[in-house]
C-alpha positions, 0 to 999 in steps of 0.5 A: 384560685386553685387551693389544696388544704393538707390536714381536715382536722376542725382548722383545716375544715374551718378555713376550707369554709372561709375559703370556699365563701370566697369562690375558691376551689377547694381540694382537701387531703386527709392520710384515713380513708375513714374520715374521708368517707365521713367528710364525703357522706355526711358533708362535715365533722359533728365532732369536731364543728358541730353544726357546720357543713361543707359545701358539695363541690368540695373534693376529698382525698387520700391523695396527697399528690392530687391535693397538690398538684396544678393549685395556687396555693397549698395550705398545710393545717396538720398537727405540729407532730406529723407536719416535717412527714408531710412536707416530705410526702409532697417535696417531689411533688409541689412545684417551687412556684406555688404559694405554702400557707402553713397554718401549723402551730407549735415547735417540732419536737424532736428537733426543736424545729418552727414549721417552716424551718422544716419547710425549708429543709425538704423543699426549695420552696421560696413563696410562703406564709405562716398564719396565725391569729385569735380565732377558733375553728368554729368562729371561722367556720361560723362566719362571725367577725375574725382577724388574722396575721399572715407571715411572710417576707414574700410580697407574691404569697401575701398578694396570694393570701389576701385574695383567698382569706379577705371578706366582709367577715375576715380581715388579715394583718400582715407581718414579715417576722416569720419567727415571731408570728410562729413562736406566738402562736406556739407559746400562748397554748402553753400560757393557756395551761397555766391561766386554767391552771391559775382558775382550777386552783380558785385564783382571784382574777388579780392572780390571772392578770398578774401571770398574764402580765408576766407571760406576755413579758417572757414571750417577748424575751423568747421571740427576741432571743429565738430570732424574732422582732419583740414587736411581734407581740402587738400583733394579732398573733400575739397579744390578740390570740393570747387573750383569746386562749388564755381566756375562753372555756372554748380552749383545750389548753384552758380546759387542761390546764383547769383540770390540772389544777383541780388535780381532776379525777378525769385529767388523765384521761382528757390528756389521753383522748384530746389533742392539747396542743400546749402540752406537745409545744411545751416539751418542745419548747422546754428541750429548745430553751435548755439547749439554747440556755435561755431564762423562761422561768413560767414555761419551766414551772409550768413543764415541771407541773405538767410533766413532772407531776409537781403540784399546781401551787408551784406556779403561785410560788414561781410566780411570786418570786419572778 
């Protein structure tokens, strides 16, 4: 297959690797010349994968109309932040039969918006999937053992998918709730922070598995609540990624969160110079459940020790109480 990737952060260039092992034809777009250059000269990103190289014949671009057009299948790993100014750079672009893969994680947050409610709002495109699952970047771009949950209602963009994901290394799950694989892939980062949190205030283990319990129930309540199916928690988006986030020194939002509730001299700065994925999601999702009127008493803690600046020890507190 044809494939554009929009975005070469370390997801989009892991699953151009896992893609280009399966013989596809790999165009990827970055919007900066500079690290086009980078990714052309030096075949990859040492900051990001260290240790990983892209193969020769993939094509790098700064133009996204080039990325897009005459592929099978668009791929949009951009940050939550930029995601609705890219779909509206490629709208009069992309025919409305080509297969969208949105592997963007979080909430909008200006608009309290899931990726492809954005998708849908500036396009008539009608095949599409969201992916999600428990992998980091440099375990796919590793080629190790990995599983994923592609979403999607749409029996052409699954077809699609499973030809250009499926190997020996790489095994897809499919779900048709959209909403509730999106929602699991956005809340388990902010559940992460406080799982860090919950380590940087020296907390036994019991401590971390009796929030995880909770967590895990107020993201059902959230998926049913927001629209989704509660089961959607069993699936590999679910409970499979937030094990692996909540529970790996390879997570950002983990790191984060331990550094917040060492109160770490360097927090500020990590907070500064890292992209925390948890932290964007959870100003988006605390602004969606004030305006919807929903109970998430873990997520408001958590917002309240991450943006207000209340102290860590609160979320014992809250936890306790719950």
């Amino acid at each position: 297959m044809k494939i554009g990737i929009l975005g070469t952060g370390a997801y989009g260039l892991a699953l151009a690797t896992v893609l280009k092992r399966n013989h596809h034809t790999l165009t990827m777009w970055t919007k900066f010349e500079e690290e086009r250059v980078l990714l052309e000269t030096e075949r990859g990103n040492q900051k990001l994968l260290p240790g990983i190289y892209m193969e020769e014949d993939i094509e790098f671009t700064c133009d996204i109309k080039k990325a897009c057009l005459e592929k099978d299948l668009i791929i949009i790993a951009v940050p939550i932040a930029y995601f609705e100014n890219t779909v509206e750079s490629i709208k009069d672009v992309i025919d409305n039969k080509v297969a969208i893969c949105i592997a963007t994680k979080g909430i909008e947050q200006r608009s309290g918006a899931f990726a492809h409610e954005l998708l849908l709002k500036h396009t008539n495109i009608v095949h599409f999937a969201v992916l999600s699952g428990p992998t980091f970047a440099i375990d796919l771009a590793s080629d190790t053992v990995c599983a994923l949950t592609v979403g999607t209602c749409d029996n052409d963009t699954k077809k699609k998918m499973s030809q250009a994901f499926t190997s020996n290394h790489v095994r897809l799950e499919h779900c048709n709730d959209v909403i509730g694989v999106e929602l699991c892939g956005g809340i388990k980062n902010v559940m992460a922070i406080a799982t860090g949190i919950i380590d940087g205030l020296k907390q036994s283990d019991s401590t971390k598995a009796f929030f995880e319990n909770r967590a895990l129930h107020e993201m059902v309540y959230l998926i049913e609540m927001l629209g989704g199916n509660r089961d959607t928690i069993l699936t590999l988006a679910g409970i499979g990624d937030f094990i692996l986030t909540c529970n790996s020194l390879k997570s950002r939002n983990y790191t984060y969160g331990t550094k917040v509730g060492l109160q770490s001299s360097d927090l500020e700065e990590y907070e500064n110079n890292t992209t925390i994925e948890g932290l964007y999601t959870l100003k988006s999702l605390e602004q969606l459940i004030k305006r919807k009127n929903l109970s998430a008493p873990l997520v408001n803690i958590i917002y309240d020790i991450c943006v207000k600046k209340e102290n860590p020890e609160q979320l014992l507190t809250t936890l306790v109480e719950i």
